[in-house]
VMD Tcl script that builds the backbone (N, CA, C; Angstrom):
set m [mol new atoms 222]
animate dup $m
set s [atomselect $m all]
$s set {name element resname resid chain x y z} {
  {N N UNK 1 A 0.858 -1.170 0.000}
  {CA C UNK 1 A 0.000 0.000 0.000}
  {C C UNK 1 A 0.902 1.230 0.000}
  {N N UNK 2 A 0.602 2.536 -0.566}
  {CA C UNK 2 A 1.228 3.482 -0.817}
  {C C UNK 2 A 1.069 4.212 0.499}
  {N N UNK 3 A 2.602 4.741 0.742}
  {CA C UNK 3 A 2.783 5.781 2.199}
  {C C UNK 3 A 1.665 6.550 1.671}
  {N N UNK 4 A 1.526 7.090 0.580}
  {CA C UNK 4 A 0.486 8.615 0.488}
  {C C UNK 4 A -0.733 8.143 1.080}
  {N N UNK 5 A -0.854 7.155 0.571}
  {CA C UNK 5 A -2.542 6.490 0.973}
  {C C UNK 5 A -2.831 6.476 1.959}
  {N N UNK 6 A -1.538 5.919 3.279}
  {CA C UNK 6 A -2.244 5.948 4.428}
  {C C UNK 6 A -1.874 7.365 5.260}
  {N N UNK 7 A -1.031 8.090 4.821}
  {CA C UNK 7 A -0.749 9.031 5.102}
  {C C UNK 7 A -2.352 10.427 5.150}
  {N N UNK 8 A -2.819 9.677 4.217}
  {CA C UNK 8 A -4.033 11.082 3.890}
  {C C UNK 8 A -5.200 10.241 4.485}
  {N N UNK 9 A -5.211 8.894 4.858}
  {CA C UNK 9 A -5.746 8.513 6.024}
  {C C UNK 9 A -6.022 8.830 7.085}
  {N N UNK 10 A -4.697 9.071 7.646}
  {CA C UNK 10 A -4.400 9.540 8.939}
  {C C UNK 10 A -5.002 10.764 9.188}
  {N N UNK 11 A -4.710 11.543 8.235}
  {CA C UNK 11 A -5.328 13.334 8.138}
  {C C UNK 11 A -6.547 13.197 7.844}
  {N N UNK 12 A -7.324 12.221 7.959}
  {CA C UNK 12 A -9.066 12.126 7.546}
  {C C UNK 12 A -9.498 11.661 9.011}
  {N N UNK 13 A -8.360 11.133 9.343}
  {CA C UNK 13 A -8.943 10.524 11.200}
  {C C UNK 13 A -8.386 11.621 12.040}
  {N N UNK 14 A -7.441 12.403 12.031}
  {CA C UNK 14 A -7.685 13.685 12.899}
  {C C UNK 14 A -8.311 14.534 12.364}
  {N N UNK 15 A -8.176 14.974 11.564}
  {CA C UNK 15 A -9.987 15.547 11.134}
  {C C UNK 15 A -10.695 15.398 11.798}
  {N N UNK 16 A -11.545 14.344 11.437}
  {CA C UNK 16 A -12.580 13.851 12.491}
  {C C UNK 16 A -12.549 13.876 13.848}
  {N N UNK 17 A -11.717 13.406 14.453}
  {CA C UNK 17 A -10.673 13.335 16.137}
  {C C UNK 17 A -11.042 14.727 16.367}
  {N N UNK 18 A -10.714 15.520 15.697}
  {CA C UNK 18 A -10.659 17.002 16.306}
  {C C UNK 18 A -12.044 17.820 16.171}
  {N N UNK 19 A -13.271 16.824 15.619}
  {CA C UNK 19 A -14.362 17.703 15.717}
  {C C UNK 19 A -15.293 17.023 16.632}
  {N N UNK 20 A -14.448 15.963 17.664}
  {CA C UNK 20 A -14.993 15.422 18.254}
  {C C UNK 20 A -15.432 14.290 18.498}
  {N N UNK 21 A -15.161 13.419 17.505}
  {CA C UNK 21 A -15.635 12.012 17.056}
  {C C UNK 21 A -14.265 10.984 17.323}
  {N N UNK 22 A -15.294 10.019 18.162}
  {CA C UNK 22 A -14.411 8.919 18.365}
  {C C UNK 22 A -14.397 7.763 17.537}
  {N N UNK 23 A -13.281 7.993 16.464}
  {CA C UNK 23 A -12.735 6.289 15.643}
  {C C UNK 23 A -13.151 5.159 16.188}
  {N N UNK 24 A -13.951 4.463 15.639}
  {CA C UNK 24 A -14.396 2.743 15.992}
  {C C UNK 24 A -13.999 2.155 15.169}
  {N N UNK 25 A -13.921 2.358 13.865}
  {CA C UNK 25 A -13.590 1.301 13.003}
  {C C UNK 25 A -12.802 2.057 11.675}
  {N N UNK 26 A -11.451 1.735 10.662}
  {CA C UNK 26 A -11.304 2.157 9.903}
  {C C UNK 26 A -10.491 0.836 8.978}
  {N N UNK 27 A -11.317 1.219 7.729}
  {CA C UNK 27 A -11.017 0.504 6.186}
  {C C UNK 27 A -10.252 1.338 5.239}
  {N N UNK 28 A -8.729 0.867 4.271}
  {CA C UNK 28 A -8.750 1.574 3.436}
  {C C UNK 28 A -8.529 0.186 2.865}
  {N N UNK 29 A -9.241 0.661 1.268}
  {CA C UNK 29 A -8.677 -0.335 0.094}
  {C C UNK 29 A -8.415 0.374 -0.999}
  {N N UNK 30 A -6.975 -0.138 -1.518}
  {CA C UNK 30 A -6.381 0.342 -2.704}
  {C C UNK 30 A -6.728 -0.588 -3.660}
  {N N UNK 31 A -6.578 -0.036 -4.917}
  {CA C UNK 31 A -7.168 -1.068 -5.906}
  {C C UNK 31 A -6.463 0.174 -7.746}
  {N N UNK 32 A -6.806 -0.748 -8.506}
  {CA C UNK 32 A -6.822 0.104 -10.101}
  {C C UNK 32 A -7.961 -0.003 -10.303}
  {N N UNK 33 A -8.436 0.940 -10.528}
  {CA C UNK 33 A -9.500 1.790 -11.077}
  {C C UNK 33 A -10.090 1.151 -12.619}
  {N N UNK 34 A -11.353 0.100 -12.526}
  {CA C UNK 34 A -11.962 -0.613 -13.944}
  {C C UNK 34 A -12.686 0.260 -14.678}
  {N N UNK 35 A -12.417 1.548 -14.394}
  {CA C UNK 35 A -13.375 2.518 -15.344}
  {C C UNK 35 A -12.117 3.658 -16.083}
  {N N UNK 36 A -10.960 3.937 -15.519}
  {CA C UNK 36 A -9.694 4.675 -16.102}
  {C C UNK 36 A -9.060 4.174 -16.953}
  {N N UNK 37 A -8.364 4.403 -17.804}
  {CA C UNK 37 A -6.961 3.427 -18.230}
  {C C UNK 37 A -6.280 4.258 -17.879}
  {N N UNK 38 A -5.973 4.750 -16.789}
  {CA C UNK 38 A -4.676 5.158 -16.085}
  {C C UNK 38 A -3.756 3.854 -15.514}
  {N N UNK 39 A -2.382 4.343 -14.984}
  {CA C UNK 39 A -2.167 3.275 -13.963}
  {C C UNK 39 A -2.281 3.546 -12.713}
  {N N UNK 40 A -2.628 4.730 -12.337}
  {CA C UNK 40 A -2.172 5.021 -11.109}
  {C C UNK 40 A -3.333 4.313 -10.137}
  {N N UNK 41 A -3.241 3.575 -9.122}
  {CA C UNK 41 A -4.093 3.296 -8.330}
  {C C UNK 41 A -4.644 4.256 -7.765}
  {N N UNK 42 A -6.680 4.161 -6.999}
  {CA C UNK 42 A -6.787 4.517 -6.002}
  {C C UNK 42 A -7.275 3.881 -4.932}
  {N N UNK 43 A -7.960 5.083 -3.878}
  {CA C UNK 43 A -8.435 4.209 -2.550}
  {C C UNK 43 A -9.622 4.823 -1.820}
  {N N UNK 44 A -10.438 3.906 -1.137}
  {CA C UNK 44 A -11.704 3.914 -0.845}
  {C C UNK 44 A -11.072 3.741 0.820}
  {N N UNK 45 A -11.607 4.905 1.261}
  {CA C UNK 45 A -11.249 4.907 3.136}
  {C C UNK 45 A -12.947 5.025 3.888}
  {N N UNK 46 A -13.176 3.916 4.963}
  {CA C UNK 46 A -14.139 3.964 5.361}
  {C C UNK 46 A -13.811 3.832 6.774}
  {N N UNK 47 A -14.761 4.861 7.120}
  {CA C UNK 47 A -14.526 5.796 8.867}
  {C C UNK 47 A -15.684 5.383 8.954}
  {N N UNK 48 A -15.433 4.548 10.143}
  {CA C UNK 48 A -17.194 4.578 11.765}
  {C C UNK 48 A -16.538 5.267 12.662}
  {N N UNK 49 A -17.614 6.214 13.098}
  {CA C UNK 49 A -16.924 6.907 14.247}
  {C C UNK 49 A -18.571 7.042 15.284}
  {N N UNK 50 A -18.022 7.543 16.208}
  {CA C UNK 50 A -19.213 7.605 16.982}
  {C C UNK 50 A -18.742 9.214 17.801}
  {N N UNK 51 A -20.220 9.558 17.967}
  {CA C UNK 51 A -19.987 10.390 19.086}
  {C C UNK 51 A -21.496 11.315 19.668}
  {N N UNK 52 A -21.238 10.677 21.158}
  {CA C UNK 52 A -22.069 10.938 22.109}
  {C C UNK 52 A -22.881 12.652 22.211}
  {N N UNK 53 A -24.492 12.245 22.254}
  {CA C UNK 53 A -24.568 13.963 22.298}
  {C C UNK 53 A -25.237 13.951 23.643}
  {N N UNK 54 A -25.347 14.915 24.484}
  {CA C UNK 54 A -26.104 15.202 25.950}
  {C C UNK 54 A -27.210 15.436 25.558}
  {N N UNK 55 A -28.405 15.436 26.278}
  {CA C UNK 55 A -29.620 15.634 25.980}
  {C C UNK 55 A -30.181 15.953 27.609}
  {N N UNK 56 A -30.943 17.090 27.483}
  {CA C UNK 56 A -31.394 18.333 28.630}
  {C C UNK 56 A -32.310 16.903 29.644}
  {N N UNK 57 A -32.185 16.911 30.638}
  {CA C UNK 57 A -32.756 16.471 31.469}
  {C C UNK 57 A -34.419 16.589 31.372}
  {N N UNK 58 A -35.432 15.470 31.679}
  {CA C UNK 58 A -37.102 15.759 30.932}
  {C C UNK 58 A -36.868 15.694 29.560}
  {N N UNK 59 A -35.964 15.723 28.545}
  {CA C UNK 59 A -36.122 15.811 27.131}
  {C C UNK 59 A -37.101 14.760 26.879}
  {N N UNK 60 A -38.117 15.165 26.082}
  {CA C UNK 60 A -39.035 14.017 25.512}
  {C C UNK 60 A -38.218 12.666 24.331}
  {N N UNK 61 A -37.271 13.469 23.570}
  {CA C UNK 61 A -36.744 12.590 22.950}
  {C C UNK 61 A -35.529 11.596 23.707}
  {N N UNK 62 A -35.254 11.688 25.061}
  {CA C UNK 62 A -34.811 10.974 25.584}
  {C C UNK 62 A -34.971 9.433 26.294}
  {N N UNK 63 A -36.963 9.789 25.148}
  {CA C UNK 63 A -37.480 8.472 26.016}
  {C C UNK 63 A -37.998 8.565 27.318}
  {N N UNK 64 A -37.433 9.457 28.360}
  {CA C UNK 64 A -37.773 9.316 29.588}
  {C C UNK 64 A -39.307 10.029 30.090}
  {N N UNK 65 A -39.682 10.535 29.083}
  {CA C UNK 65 A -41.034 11.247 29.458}
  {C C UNK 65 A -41.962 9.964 28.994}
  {N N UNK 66 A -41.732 9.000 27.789}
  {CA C UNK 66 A -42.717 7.915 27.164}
  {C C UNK 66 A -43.043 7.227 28.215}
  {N N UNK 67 A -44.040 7.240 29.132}
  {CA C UNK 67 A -44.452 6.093 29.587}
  {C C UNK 67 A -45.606 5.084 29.219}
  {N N UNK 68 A -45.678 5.538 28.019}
  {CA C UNK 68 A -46.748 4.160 27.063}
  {C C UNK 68 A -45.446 3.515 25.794}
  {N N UNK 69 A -44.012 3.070 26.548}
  {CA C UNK 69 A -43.315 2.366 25.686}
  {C C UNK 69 A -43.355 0.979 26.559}
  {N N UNK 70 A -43.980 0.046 25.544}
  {CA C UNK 70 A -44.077 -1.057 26.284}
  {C C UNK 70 A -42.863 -2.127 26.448}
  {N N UNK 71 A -41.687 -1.396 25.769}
  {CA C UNK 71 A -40.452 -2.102 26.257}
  {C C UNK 71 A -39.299 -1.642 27.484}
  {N N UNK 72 A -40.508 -0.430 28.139}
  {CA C UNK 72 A -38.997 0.084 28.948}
  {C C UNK 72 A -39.761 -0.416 30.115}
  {N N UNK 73 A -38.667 -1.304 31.164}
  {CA C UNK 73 A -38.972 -1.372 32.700}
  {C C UNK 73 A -39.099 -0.480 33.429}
  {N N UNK 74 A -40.107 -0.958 34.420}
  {CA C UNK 74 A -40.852 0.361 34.999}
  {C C UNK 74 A -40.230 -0.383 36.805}
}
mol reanalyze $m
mol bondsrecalc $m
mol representation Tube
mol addrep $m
């Protein structure tokens, strides 16, 4: 795999890192391109990231106001 490739990897995961998001999972695949007749390879980088948001105490969308959800223990 080409240094550049994972190199501009890396700068796609602090990116992300720095707007807050925590890396769970990362894919790159290099490959030649079946639609170019170039030679130059490229690459497909796939980021899961996660990241937690707070939600105001009573928020209705927190679920905690639903008490006609018939899956939450009471």
């Amino acid at each position: 795999m080409d240094e550049e490739m994972l190199a501009d990897q890396r700068q796609l995961v602090e990116l992300i890192e720095d707007e807050g998001w925590d890396v769970t999972d990362l894919e790159i695949s290099a490959y030649d391109s079946p639609w170019a007749d170039e030679d130059d390879p490229e690459a497909t980088v796939t980021i899961t990231a996660r990241k937690p948001y707070e939600t105001d105490e009573g928020d209705e969308s927190n679920g905690e106001g639903d008490d006609e959800n018939p899956f939450r223990l009471k």
